[in-house]
N, C-alpha and C positions, 0 to 999 in steps of 0.2 A: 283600223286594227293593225298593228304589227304582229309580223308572222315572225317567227324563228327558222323559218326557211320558205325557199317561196317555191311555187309549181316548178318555175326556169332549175333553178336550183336541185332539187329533187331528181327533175330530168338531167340535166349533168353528169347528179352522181349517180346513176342507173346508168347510163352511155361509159362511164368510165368503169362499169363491171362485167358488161354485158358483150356479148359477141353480134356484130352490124355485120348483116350481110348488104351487099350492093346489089341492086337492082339489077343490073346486066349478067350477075353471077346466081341470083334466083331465077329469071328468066332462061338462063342455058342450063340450070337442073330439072326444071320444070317436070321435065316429062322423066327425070332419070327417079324418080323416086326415092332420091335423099330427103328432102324437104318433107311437112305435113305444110301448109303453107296454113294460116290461123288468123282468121277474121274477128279481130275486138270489135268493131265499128258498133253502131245502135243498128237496128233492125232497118230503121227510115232509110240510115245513110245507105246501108244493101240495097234495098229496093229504088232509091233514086238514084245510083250513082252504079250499079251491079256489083262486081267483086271479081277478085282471079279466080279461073275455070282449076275446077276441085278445090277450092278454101274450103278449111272448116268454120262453122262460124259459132264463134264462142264468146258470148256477149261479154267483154272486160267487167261486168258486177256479178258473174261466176264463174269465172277462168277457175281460183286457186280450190275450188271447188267442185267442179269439171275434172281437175289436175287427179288430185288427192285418189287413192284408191282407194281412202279408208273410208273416203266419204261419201252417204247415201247416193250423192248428186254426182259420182264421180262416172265419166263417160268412157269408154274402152278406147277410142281414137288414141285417149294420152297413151294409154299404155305401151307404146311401142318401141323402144329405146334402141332402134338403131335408126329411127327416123331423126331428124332435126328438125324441131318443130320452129317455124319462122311465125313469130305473130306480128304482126300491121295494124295499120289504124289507119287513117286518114292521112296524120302530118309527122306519126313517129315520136308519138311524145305516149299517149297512153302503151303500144308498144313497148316503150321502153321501159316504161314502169313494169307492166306486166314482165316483161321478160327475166327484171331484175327479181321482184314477189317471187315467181316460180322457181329463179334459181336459186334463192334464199331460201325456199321448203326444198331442198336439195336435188332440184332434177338439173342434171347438167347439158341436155342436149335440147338449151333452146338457144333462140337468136331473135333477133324482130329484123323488119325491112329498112334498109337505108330509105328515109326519105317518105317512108308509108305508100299507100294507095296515091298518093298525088304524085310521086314521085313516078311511080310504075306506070302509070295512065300515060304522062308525060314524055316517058322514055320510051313507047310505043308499047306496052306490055298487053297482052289479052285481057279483055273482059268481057264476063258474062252476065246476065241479066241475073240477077236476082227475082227469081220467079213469087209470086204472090202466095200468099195460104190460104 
């Protein structure tokens, strides 16, 4: 099947609207409370792999719905707009999407992770266990 655009693609042009923080510069706000730091990943990949200590974790197939205030599903965490909400993923491609969807419903104080959770784990960042339910 040919596609009219492809995943790589998509991710590009989301990267080329979106504000990338770097890893080393999430890691020294950490504790300063700029950031909301914002876990896409699946539930599995939390629990097998844990997550950055205080991520919110907002499953990417309800983020813009979580976001929305209008919307039944909408969780009060977004609501905070002097925060900058950072969302991640694994490798920084769902991320990116995500960050682009949300800026596109006009919230303007997002960003996602240079490089995702692989990136952070990699560059020494904390993590915490993803406790079971």
């Amino acid at each position: 099947m040919d596609m009219k655009i492809s995943a790589e693609q998509l991710v590009a042009r989301a990267n080329a609207e979106i504000v990338t923080i770097p890893v080393k510069e999430a890691m020294a706000a950490q504790d300063s409370g700029r950031f909301v730091m914002v876990d896409l990943r699946d539930i599995r990949e939390l629990t097998r792999e844990g997550q950055i200590p205080g991520a919110v974790h907002a499953p990417r197939g309800m983020l813009e719905f979580w976001v929305d205030p209008d919307c039944i599903y909408h969780r009060a965490v977004f609501a905070q707009p002097d925060k900058t909400f950072v969302f991640y993923c694994a490798s920084a491609w769902r991320s990116a999407l995500a960050a682009k969807a949300i800026q596109d419903m006009g919230m303007e104080n997002v960003a996602h992770l240079q490089g995702g959770f692989s990136a952070w784990k990699q560059q020494g960042g904390p993590v915490e266990e993803k406790k079971k339910r």
